[in-house]
C-alpha positions, 0 to 999 in steps of 0.5 A: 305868484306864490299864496301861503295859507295858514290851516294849522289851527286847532279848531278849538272854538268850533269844537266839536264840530271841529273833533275829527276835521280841520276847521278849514275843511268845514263847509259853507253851502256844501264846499268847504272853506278851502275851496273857496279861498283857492278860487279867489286866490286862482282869480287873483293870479296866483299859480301855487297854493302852500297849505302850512298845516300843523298835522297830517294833509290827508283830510285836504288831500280829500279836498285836492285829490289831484294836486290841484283846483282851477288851475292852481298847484297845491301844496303841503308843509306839515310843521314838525312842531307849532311854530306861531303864525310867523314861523308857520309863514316862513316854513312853508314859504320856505318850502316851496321856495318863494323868492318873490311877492307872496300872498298870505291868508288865513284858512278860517277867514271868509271874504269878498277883497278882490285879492288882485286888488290888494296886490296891486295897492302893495305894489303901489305902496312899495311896501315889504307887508300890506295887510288888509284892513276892515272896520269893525263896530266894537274893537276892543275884542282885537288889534286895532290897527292906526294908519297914515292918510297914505296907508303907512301903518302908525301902531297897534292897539291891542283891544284897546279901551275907551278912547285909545284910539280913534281906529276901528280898523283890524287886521282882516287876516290877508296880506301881501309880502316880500321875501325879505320879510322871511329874513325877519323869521329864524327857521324853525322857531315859534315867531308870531306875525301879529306881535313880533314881526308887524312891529318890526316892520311898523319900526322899519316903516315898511308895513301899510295897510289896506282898508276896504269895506268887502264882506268879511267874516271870520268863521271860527265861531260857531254863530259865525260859521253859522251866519257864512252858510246862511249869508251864501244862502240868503243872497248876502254874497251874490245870488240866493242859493240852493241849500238842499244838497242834491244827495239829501233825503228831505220829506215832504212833510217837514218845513225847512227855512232858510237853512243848509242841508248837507249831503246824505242828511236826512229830514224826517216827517214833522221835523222843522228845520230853522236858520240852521245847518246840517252837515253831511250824513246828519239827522233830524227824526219825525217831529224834531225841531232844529231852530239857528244850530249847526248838526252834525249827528242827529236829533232824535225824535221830538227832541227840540235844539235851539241855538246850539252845535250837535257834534258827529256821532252825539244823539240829542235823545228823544223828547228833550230839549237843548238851549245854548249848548256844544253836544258832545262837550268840548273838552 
C-alpha cells in the first residue's frame, strides 16, 4: 500500500523554529515528526512512503539516508510550484504512480489512530474518501464535519458559529483514498482537498467519515508542539520517557522538571529548566531560568524566558527577562 504524506507547508506558525528546517523534521523526545508518522504507516502495512514536498528533500534525506525506515521505501515529489493540498495529493500520487487504495496524511499532525484501522472501516464503507474525525471542545476555530449514523459525510461547516450545527467533529487530517479521486484533480493545478474535492464527494455521496477518540494533536503551534514533547515525556502516550538526550551536558547543579533536553545541549550550574524543551545544540547558562519554552539557542546567564520560542542562532542576553515571545521575530 501506497501512503501520500503532505510536508510542504511552510512552517509559518512555528516560525522560528521553523526558519532553517521543515516543520515535519522538528523533534518530539529526540526523533522528528516524520519518523514517527512512517512507523504507524509501516504498522498499518503500507509499503511506500511519498513525501510531497514544496522544496528541496535534503533535510528528509537526513531523516532517510538509505531510502528507507522499517521496512518502508521512501520517496520524494518536489512541486515545481505550490499546488494546495489536493494538487500537492495528486502530483505525488502521481509520481509514484498509485493505482490503488492510498493513504494520505498530513506531516504536522500527531496521533495514536491505528491507521489499519481506518482502513479497513474505508473498505467496509465502500467509500472513494474516508477522513478521520476527532472531537474537538470549541469547533468554531475549524471545519466542522456532519455525518450520517452510518458515516456518510452530510456537509461541512466552516468555523461554524453558535448553533450551526450539533457536530464537533473535524477533519483529523488522515485519510484513506481511491485512485479515482485523483480523476477529480487537474494536473499541476492549485485544488484544495478540504474545499474543493470533499465537496464534490460529499455531492457524489461518496466521502465518509470515520470518528474515533485517539490522541490526537495537531503540532504547528508552538504551545502544541510543546505539549506533543511533554505529552511523550510524561507518559500521556504510552510509558514515561527519558528526556535527557544521552549526548547532552546537563550539571548536577541545575534542576530539571519535566522537560526534554536534546542533543548536544547543555544546562549550566543554577539554570532551572521547567516543562520545557531544548533542541539540539541549545544552551542554558549558570543560573538562567527556562520556564514552559521551546529553545533553540541559548539563554545566557541570569536571563529568565517564560512562556516563549527562542530560535537557532538568537541569544537571550544576560540578566533579562522575556515573557510570551518568538525571539528572533518572525518576519
Amino acid at each position: 500500500m501506497f501512503a501520500v504524506v503532505l510536508v510542504g507547508g511552510f512552517g509559518t506558525r512555528l516560525r522560528p523554529l521553523t526558519n532553517d528546517i521543515p516543520k515535519p523534521m522538528l523533534p518530539v523526545l529526540h526523533r522528528p515528526m516524520i519518523v514517527w508518522l512512517v512507523e504507524q504507516l509501516a504498522e498499518a502495512g503500507v509499503s511506500d512512503v511519498v513525501l510531497a514536498l514544496g522544496f528541496k528533500p535534503e533535510p528528509f534525506q537526513q531523516a532517510f539516508p538509505d531510502g528507507s525506515y522499517g521496512g518502508v521505501r521512501v520517496h520524494y515529489a518536489v512541486e515545481p510550484e505550490p499546488l494546495d493540498t489536493a494538487g500537492a495529493i495528486a502530483f505525488a500520487a502521481r509520481a509514484i504512480g498509485v493505482d490503488d487504495t492510498f493513504v494520505v496524511a498530513n506531516g504536522d499532525i500527531i496521533t495514536d489512530l491505528p491507521i489499519a484501522e481506518l482502513v479497513a472501516a474505508h473498505r467496509e464503507f465502500g467509500a472513494e474518501a474516508t477522513i478521520h474525525l476527532t472531537s474537538v471542545a470549541d469547533p468554531s476555530a475549524f471545519g466542522v464535519v456532519e455525518i450520517e449514523p452510518g458515516g456518510l459525510v452530510r456537509r461541512f461547516v466552516e468555523k461554524p458559529s453558535p448553533g450551526d450545527t450539533q457536530s464537533s467533529l473535524i477533519s483529523a487530517g488522515t485519510y484513506v483514498l481511491e485512485p479515482s479521486v485523483l480523476d477529480d484533480i487537474e494536473p499541476h493545478t492549485r485544488v484544495s482537498v478540504e474545499r474543493t474535492v470533499f465537496p464534490r464527494l460529499v455531492g457524489r455521496g461518496s466521502l465518509f467519515g470515520y470518528p474515533t477518540d485517539h490522541y490526537w494533536l495537531d503540532a504547528g503551534r508552538p504551545d502544541e508542539f510543546l505539549r506533543a514533547n511533554l505529552d511523550v515525556l510524561r507518559g500521556v502516550r504510552g510509558s514515561p520517557a527519558k528526556g535527557i538526550h544521552h549526548t547532552a551536558t546537563v550539571d548536577d547543579g541545575s534542576i530539571i522538571v519535566e522537560s526534554v533536553i536534546g542533543p548536544n545541549t547543555q544546562v549550566a550550574a543554577g539554570a532551572r529548566v521547567i516543562e520545557s524543551v531544548l533542541l539540539a545544540d541549545a544552551r542554558v547558562d549558570e543560573g538562567a531560568c527556562v520556564e514552559r519554552s521551546v529553545i533553540a539557542g541559548t539563554v545566557a546567564a541570569d536571563a529568565s524566558v517564560t512562556d516563549s520560542v527562542i530560535g537557532r542562532g538568537y541569544t537571550v542576553p544576560f540578566g533579562t527577562h522575556v515573557s510570551r515571545v518568538r525571539l528572533p521575530a518572525p518576519e
